[in-house]
C-alpha positions in Angstrom: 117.6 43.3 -72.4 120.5 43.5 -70.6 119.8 42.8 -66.9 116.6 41.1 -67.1 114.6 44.3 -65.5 111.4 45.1 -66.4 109.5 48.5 -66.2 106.2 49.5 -67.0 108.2 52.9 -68.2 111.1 52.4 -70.7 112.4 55.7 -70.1 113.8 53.8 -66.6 115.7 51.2 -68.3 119.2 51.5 -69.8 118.8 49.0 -72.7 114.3 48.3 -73.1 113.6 45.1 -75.0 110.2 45.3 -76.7 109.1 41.7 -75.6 106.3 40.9 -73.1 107.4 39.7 -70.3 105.6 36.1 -70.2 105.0 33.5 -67.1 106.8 33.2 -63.8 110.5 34.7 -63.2 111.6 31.7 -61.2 115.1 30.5 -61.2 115.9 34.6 -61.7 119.0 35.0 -59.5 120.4 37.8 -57.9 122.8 38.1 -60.6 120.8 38.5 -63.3 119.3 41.7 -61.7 120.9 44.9 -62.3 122.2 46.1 -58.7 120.1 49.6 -58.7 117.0 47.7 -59.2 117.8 45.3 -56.8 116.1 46.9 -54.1 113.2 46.8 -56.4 112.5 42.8 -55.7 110.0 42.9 -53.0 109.5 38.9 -53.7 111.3 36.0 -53.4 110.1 32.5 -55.0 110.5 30.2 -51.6 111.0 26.9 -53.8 114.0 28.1 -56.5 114.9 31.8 -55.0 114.3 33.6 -58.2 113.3 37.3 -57.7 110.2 39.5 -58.8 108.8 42.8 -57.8 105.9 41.6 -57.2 104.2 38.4 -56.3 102.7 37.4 -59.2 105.6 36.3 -61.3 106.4 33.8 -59.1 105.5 30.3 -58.5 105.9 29.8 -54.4 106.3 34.0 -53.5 107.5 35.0 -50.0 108.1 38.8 -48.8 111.5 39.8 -48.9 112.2 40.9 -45.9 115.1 43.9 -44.9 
């Protein structure tokens, strides 16, 4: 609830919210990620920047790439 992380396990998060995590995470910064799951964000949304861990949450997805 926190941080904005999401987990199929709730055991992995610090604070679990019980909502369903709806739609696109566009406009998602880098701030609004906590920094252990950071690394996490394999995908980037190439129009806005926001951050997912995978490509389907985002609009216009690009490959982070490290």
């Amino acid at each position: 609830m926190n941080c904005g992380a999401t987990s199929e396990d709730s055991n992995r998060l610090c604070n679990p919210g019980t909502e369903e995590l709806e739609g696109k995470l566009c406009a998602t910064s880098t701030d609004q990620v906590c920094g252990e799951h950071l690394p996490e964000m394999k995908y980037t949304c190439a129009t806005c920047g926001g951050l997912a861990p995978d490509a389907g949450h985002l609009c216009d997805p690009k490959k982070v790439i490290k």
